[in-house]
N, CA, C and O atoms as CSV, one atom per row, in Angstrom:
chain,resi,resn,atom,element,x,y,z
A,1,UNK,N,N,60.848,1.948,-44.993
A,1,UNK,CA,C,61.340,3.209,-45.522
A,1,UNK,C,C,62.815,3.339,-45.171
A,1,UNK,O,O,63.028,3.126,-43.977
A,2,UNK,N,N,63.722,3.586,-45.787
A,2,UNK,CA,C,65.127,4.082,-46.141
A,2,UNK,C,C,65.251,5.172,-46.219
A,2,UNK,O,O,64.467,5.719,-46.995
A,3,UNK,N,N,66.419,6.206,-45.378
A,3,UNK,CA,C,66.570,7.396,-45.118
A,3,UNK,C,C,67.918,7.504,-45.450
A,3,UNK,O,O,68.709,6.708,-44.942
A,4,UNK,N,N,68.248,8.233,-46.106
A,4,UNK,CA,C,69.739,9.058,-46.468
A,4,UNK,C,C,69.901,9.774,-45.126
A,4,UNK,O,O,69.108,10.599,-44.671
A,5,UNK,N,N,70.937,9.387,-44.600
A,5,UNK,CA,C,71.348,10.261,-43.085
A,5,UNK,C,C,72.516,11.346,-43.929
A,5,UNK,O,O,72.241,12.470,-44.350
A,6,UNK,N,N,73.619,10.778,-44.010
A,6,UNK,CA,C,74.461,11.519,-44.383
A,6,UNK,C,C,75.539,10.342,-45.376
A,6,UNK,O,O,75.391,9.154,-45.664
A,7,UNK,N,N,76.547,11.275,-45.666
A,7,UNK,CA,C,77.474,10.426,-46.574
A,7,UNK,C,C,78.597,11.330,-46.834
A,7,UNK,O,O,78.370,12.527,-47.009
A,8,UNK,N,N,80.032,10.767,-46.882
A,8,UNK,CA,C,81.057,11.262,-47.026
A,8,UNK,C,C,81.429,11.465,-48.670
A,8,UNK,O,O,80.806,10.626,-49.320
A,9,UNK,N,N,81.912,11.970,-49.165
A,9,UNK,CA,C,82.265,11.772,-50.426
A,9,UNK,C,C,83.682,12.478,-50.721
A,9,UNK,O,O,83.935,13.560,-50.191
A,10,UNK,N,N,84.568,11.866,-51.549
A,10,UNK,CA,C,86.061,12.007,-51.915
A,10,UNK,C,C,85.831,12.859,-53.256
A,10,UNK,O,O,84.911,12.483,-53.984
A,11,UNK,N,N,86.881,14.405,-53.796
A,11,UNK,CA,C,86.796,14.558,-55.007
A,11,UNK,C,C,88.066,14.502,-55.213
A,11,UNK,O,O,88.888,13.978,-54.461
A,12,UNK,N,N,88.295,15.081,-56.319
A,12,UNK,CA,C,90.063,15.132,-56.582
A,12,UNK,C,C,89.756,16.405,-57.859
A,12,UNK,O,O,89.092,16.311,-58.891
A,13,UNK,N,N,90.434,17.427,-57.371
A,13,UNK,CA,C,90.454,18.319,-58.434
A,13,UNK,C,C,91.917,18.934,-58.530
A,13,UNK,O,O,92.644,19.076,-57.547
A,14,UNK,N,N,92.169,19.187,-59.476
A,14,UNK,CA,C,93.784,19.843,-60.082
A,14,UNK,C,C,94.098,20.877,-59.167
A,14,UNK,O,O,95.267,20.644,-58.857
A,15,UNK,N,N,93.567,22.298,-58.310
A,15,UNK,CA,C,93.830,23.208,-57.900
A,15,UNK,C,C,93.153,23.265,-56.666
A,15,UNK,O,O,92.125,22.700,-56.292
A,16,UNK,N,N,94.291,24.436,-55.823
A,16,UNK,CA,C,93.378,24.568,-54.775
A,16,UNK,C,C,92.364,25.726,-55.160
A,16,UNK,O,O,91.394,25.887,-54.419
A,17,UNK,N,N,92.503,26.443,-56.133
A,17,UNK,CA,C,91.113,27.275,-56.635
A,17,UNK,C,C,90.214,26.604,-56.623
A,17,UNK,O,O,89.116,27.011,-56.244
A,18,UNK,N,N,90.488,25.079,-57.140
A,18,UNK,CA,C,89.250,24.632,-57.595
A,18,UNK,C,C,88.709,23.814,-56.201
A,18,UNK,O,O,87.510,23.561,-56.078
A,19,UNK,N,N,89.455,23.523,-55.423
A,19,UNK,CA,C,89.158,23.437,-53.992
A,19,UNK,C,C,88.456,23.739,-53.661
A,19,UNK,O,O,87.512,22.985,-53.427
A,20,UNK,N,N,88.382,25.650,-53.284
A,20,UNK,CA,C,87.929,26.432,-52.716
A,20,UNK,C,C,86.436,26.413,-53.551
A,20,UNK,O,O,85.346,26.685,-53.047
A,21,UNK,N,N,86.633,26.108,-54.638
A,21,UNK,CA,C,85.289,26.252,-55.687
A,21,UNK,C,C,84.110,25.484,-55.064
A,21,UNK,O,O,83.039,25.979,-54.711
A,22,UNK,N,N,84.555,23.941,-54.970
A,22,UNK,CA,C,84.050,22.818,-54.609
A,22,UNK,C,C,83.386,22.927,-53.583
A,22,UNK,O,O,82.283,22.429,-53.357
A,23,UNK,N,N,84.229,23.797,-52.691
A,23,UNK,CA,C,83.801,23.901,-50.892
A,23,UNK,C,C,82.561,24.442,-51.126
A,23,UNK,O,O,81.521,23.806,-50.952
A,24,UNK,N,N,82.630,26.130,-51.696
A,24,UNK,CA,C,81.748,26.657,-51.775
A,24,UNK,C,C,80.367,26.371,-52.516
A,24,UNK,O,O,79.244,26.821,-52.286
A,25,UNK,N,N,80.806,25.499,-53.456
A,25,UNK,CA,C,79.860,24.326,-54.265
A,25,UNK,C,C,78.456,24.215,-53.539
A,25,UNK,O,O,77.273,24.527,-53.673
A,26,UNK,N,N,79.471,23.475,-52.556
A,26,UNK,CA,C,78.304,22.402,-51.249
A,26,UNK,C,C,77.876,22.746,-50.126
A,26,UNK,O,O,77.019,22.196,-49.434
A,27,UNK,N,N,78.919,24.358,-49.790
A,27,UNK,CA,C,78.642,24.844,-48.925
A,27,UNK,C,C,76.598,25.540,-48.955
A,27,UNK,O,O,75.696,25.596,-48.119
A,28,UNK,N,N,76.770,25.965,-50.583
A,28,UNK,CA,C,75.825,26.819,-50.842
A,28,UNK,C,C,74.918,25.549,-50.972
A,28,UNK,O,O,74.013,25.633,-50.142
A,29,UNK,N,N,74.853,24.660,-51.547
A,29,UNK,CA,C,73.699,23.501,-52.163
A,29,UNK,C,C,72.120,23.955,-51.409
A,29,UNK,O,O,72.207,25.115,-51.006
A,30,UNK,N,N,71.640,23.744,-51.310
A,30,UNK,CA,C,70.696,23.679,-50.675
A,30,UNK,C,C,69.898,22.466,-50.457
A,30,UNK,O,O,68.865,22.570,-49.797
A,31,UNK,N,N,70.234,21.388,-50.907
A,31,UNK,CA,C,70.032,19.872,-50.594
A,31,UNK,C,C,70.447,18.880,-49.383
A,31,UNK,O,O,70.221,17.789,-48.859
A,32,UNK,N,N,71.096,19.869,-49.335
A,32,UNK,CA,C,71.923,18.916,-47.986
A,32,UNK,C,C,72.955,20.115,-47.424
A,32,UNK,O,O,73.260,21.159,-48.001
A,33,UNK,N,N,73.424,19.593,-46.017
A,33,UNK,CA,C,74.282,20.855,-45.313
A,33,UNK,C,C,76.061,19.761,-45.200
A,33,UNK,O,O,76.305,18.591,-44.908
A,34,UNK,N,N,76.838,20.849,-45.576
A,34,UNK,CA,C,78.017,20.229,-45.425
A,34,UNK,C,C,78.087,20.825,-44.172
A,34,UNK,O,O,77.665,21.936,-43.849
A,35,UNK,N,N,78.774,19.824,-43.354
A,35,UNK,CA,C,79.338,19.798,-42.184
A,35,UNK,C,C,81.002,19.862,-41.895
A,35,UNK,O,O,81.716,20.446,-41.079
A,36,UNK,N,N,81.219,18.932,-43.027
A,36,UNK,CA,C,83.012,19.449,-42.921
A,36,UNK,C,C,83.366,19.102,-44.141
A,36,UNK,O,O,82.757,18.317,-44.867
A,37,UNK,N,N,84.591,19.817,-44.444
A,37,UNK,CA,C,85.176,19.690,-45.596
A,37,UNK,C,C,86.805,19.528,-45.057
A,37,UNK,O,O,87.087,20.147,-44.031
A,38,UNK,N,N,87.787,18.789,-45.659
A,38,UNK,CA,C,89.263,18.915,-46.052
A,38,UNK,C,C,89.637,18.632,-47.418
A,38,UNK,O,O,88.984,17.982,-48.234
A,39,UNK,N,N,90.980,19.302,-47.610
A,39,UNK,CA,C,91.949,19.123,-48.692
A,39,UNK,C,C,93.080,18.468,-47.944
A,39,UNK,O,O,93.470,18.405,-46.778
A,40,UNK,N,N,93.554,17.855,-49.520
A,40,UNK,CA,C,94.906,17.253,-48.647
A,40,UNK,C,C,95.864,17.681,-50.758
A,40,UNK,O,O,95.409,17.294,-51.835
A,41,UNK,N,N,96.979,18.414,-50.562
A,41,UNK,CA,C,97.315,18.047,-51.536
A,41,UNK,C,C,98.636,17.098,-51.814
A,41,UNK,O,O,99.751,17.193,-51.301
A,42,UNK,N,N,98.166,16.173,-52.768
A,42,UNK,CA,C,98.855,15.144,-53.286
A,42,UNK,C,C,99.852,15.130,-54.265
A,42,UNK,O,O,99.526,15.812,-55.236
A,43,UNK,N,N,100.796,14.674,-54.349
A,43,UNK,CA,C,101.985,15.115,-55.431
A,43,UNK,C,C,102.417,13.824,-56.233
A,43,UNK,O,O,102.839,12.798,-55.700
A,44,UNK,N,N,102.306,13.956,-57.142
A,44,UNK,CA,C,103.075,13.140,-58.686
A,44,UNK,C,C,104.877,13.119,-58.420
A,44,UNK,O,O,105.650,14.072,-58.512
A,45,UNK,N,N,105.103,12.051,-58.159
A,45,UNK,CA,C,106.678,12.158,-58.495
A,45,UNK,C,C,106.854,10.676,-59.290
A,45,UNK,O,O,106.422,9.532,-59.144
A,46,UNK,N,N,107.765,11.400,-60.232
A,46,UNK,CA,C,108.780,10.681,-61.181
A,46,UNK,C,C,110.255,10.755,-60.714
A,46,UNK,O,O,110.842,11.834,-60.637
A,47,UNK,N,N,110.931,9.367,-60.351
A,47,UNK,CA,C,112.490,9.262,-59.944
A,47,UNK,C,C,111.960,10.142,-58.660
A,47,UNK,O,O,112.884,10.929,-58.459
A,48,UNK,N,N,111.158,10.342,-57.906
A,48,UNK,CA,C,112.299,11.239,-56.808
A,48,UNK,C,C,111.464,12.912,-57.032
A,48,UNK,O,O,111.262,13.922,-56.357
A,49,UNK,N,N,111.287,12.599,-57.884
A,49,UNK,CA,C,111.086,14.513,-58.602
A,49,UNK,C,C,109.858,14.580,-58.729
A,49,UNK,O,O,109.304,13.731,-59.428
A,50,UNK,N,N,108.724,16.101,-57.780
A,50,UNK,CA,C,107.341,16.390,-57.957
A,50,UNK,C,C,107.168,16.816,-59.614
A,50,UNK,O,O,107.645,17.861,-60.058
A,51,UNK,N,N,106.398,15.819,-60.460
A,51,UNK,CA,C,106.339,16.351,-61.774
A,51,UNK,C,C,104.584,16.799,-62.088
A,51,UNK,O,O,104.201,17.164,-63.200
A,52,UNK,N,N,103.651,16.675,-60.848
A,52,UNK,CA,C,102.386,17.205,-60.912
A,52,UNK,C,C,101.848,17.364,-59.338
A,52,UNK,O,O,102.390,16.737,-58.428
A,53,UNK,N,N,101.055,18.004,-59.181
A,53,UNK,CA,C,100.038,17.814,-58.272
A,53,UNK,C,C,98.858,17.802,-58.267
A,53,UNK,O,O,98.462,18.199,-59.363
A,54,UNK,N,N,97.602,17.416,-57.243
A,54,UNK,CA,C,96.407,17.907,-57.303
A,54,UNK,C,C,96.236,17.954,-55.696
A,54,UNK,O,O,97.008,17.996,-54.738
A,55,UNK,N,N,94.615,17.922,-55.912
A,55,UNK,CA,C,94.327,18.488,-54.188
A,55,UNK,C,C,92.871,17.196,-54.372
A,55,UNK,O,O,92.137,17.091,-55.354
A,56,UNK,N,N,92.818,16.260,-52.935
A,56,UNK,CA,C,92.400,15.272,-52.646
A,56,UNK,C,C,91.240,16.348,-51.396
A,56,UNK,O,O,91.515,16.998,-50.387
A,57,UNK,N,N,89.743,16.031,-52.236
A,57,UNK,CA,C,88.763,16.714,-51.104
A,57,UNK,C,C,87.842,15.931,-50.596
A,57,UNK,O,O,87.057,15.443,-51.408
A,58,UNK,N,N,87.685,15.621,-49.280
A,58,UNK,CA,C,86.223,15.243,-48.725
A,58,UNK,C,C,85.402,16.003,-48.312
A,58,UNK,O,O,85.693,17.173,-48.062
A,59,UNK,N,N,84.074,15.463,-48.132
A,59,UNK,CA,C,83.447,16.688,-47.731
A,59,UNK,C,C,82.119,15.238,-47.333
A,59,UNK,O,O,81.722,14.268,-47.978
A,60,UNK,N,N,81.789,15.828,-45.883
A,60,UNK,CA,C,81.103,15.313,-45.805
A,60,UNK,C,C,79.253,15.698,-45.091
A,60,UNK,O,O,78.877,16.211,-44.037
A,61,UNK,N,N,78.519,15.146,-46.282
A,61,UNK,CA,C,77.089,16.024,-46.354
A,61,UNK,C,C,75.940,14.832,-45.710
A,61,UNK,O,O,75.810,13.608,-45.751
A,62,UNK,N,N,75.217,16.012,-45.104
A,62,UNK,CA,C,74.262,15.737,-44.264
A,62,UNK,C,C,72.867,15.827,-44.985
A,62,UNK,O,O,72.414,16.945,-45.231
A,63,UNK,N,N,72.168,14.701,-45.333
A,63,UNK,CA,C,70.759,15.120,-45.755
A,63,UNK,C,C,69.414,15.300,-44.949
A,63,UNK,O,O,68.362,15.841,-45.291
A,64,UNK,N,N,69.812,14.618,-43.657
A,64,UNK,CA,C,68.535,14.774,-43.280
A,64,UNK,C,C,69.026,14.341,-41.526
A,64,UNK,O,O,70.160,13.863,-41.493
A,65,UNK,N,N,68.446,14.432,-40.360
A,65,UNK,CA,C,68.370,14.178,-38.952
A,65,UNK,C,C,68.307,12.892,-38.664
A,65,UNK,O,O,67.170,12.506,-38.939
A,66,UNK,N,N,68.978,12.009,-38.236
A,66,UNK,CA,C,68.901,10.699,-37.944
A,66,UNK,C,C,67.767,10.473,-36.968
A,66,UNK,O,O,66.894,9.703,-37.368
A,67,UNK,N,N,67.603,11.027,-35.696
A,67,UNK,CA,C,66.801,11.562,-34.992
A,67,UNK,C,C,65.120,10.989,-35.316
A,67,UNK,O,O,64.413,10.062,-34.919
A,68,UNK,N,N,64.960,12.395,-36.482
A,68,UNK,CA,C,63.473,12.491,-37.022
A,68,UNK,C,C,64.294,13.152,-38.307
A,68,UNK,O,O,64.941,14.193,-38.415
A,69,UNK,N,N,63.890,11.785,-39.483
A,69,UNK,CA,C,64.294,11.808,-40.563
A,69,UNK,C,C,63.072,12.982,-40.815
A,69,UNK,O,O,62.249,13.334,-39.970
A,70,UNK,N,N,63.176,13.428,-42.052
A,70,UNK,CA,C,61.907,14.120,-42.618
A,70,UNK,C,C,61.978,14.320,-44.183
A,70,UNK,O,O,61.325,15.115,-44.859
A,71,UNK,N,N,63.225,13.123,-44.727
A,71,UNK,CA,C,63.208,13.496,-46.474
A,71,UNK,C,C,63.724,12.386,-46.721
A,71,UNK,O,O,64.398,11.647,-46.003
A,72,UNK,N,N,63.366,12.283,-47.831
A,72,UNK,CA,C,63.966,10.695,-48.857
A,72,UNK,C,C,64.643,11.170,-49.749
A,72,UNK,O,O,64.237,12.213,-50.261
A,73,UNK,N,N,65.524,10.744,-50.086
A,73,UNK,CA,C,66.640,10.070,-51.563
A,73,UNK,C,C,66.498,9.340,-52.634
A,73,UNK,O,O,66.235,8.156,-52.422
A,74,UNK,N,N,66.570,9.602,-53.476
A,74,UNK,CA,C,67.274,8.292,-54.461
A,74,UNK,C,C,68.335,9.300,-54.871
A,74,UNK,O,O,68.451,10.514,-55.039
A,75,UNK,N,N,69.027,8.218,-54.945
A,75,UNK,CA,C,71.093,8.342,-55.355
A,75,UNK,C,C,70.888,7.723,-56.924
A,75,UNK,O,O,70.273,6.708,-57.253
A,76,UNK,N,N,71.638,8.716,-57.794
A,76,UNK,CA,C,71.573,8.280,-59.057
A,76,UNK,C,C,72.982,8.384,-59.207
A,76,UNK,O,O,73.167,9.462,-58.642
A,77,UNK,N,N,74.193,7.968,-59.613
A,77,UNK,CA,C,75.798,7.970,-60.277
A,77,UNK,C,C,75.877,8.052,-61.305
A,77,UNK,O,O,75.743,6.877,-61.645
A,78,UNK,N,N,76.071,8.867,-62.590
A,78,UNK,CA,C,76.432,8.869,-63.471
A,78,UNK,C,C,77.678,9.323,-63.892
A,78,UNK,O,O,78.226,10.316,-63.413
A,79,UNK,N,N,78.213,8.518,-64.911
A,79,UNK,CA,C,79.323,8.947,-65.729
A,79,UNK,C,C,79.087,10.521,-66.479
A,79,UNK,O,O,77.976,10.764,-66.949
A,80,UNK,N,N,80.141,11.514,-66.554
A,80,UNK,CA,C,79.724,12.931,-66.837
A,80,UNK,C,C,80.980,12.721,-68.266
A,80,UNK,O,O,81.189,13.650,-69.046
């Protein structure tokens, strides 16, 4: 048997609204408990010059007690 402990995951969204969105996303899930989250925002330059930004998020979620597992996974990835 194979147990999902936990797993980090990277997003990248345009805003820090949408940041804050994300946080609260995973905060609420009820599948798993986020434990921590950061932003980092990242900047586009052309020559020298900021011509975009976005905001770079991890967040990293907990599914189950390493301890005394008590739930299984399957991980599906799809293209959206």
């Amino acid at each position: 048997m194979e147990y999902l402990i936990n797993t980090v995951i990277t997003y990248r969204v345009h805003t820090v609204e949408d940041a804050d969105a994300l946080h609260e996303r995973l905060r609420t899930d009820g599948r798993f408990e986020c434990v921590s989250f950061s932003r980092t925002t990242k900047y586009i330059k052309v020559k020298g010059e900021i011509v975009d930004s976005y905001e770079l998020c991890k967040a990293k979620l907990v599914f189950t007690e390493e301890k005394d597992p008590e739930m299984t996974y399957k991980i599906n990835f799809e293209e959206v």
